[in-house]
N, C-alpha and C positions, 0 to 999 in steps of 0.2 A: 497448827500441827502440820502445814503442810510442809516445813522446815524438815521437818524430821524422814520426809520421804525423799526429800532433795538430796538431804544426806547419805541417805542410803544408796543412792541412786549414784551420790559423787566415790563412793566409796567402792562400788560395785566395777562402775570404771576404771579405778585408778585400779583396781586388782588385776582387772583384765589388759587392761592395758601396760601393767607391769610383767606379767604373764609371755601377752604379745610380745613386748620388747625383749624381755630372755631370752625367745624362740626365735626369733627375726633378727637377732642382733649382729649386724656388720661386725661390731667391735670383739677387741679383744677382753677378758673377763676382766683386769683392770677397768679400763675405761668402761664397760658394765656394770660393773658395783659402783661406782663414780655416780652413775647417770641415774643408778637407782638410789643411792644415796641422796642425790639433790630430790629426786619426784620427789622421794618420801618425805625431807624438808619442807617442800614447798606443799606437800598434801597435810600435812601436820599445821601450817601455816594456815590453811585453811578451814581445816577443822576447828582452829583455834579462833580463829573469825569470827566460822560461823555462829560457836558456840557460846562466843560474848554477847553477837547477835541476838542471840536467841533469850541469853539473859538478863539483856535490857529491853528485849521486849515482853519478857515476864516481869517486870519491875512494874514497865509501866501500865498493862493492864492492872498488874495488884492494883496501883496506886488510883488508876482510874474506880476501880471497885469500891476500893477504903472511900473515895469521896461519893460516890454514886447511896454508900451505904452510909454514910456522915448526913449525907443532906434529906434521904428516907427516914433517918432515924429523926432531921431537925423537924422535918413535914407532919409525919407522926406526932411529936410532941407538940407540936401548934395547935394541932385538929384536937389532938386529948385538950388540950386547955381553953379551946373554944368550944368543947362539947362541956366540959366542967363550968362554965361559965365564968 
C-alpha cells in the first residue's frame, strides 16, 4: 500500500509544479500550453505505469495466496486422513 502514497505524493507535484510553471513562465502562452500539454503526457504515462505496477503486483500476491491456501488445504486433508486411520 505504500504505492498508493507515492502516487499521491507524484501527483501532488506535478500539480504544483504545473501551477509554478504557469506563474514563473518566461514563455509565451503558446509555448505554455505546449509544455503543459507534454507534463501532462508524460504524467499520464506514468500513472499508467505505475498502475499496471500495481496490478501485477496484485496478481501476484493473489496467486501466492491461492497456493499458500492450495497447499493448507493439501496439509489439512493429510492430517484428517491420518487422524481417520
Amino acid at each position: 500500500m505504500e504505492d498508493n502514497g507515492k502516487i499521491g505524493w507524484f501527483l501532488a507535484g506535478a500539480v504544483l509544479g504545473a501551477a509554478a510553471a504557469l506563474l514563473l513562465a518566461p514563455k509565451s502562452g503558446e509555448e505554455t500550453r505546449k509544455y503543459i500539454g507534454q507534463t501532462s503526457k508524460e504524467g499520464a504515462s506514468a500513472m499508467e505505469a505505475s498502475g499496471r505496477e500495481l496490478m501485477d503486483k496484485g496478481k501476484e500476491l493473489y496467486e501466492r495466496g491461492k497456493k499458500i491456501a492450495e497447499d493448507a488445504a493439501e496439509l489439512f486433508d493429510r492430517g484428517r486422513k491420518l487422524v481417520q486411520g
